[in-house]
C-alpha positions as CSV (number, residue, x, y, z in Angstrom):
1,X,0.0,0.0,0.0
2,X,1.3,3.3,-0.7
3,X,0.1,6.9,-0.8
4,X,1.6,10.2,-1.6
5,X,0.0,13.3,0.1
6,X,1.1,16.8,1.5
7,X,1.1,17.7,4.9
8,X,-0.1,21.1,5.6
9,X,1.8,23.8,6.6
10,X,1.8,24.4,10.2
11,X,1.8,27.9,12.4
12,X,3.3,27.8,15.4
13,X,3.5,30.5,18.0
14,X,3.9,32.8,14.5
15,X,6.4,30.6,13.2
16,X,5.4,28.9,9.9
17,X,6.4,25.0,8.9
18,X,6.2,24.5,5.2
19,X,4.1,21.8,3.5
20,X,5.8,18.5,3.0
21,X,5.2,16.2,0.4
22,X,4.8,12.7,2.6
23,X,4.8,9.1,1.2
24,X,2.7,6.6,3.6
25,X,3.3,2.7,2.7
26,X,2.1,-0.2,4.5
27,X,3.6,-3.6,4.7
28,X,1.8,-7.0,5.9
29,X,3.0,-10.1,7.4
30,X,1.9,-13.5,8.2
31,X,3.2,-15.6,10.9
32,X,2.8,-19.0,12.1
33,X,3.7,-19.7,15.8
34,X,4.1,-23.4,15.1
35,X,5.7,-24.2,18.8
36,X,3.8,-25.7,21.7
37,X,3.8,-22.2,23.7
38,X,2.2,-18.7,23.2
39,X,4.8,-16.0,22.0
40,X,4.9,-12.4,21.6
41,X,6.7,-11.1,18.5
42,X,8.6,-8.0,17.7
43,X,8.9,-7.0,14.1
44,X,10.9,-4.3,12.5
45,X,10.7,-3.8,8.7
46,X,13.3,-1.2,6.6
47,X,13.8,0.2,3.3
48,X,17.5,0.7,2.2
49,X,19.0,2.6,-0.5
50,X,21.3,1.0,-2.4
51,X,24.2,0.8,0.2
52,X,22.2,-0.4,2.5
53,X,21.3,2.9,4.6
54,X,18.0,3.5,5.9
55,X,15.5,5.4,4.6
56,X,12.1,4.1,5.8
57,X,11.1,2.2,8.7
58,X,8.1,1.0,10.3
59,X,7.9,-1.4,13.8
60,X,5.3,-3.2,15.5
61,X,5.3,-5.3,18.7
62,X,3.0,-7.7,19.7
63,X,2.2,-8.5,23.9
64,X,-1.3,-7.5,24.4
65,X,-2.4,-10.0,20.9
66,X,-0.3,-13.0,22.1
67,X,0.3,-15.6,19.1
68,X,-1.6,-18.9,20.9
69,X,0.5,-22.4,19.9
70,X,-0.2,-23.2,16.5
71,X,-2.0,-20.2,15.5
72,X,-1.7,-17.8,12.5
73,X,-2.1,-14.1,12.0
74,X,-1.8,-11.7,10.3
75,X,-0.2,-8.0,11.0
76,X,-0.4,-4.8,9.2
77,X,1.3,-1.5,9.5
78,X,1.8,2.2,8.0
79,X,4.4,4.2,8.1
80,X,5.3,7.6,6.3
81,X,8.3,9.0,4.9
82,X,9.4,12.3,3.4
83,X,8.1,12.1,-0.6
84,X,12.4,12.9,-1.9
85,X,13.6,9.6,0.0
86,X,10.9,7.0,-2.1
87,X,13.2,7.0,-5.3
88,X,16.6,6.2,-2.8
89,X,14.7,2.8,-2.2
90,X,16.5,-0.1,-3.0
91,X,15.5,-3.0,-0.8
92,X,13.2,-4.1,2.1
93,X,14.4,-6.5,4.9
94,X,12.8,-7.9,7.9
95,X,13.5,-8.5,11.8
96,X,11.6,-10.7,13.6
97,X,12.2,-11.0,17.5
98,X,10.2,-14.1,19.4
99,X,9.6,-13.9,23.0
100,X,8.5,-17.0,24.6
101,X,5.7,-17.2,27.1
């Protein structure tokens, strides 16, 4: 998923912040718990230019929706960036962290 939109400029105390030109993507993931114990799950996802720096990022961590044994789900998440870093993108990675219950 990903929209482009401009945030509106903001006044502040008489001090004016331009418009930006924002970018919000999404990204969706589907896990499995297949062990014999609930877990909790912490999930980082990035976009990297080309040598490897970062230039989106969106995070997500799971305690209150525990992952029961043997159960799926699914996540989703949105994030926004500044409009100038979507043509730096390279490549997407992800970092799954498992806690056990």
């Amino acid at each position: 998923m990903i929209r482009a939109y401009r945030e509106e400029a903001l006044k502040i105390k008489g001090t004016k912040i331009p418009a930006k030109d924002k970018v919000e993507w999404g990204w969706q993931i589907t896990i499995k718990n297949k062990t014999s114990r609930n877990i909790k799950v912490y999930i980082e996802y990035f976009l990297t230019d080309q040598d490897g720096f970062q230039v989106g990022y969106g995070n997500i961590f799971i305690d209150d929706a525990r992952i029961p044994a043997g159960q799926t789900i699914i996540l989703q998440e949105k994030a926004t960036m500044p409009y100038e870093n979507v043509k730096m993108v390279s490549k997407s990675f992800w970092k799954i962290e498992p806690f056990y219950e």
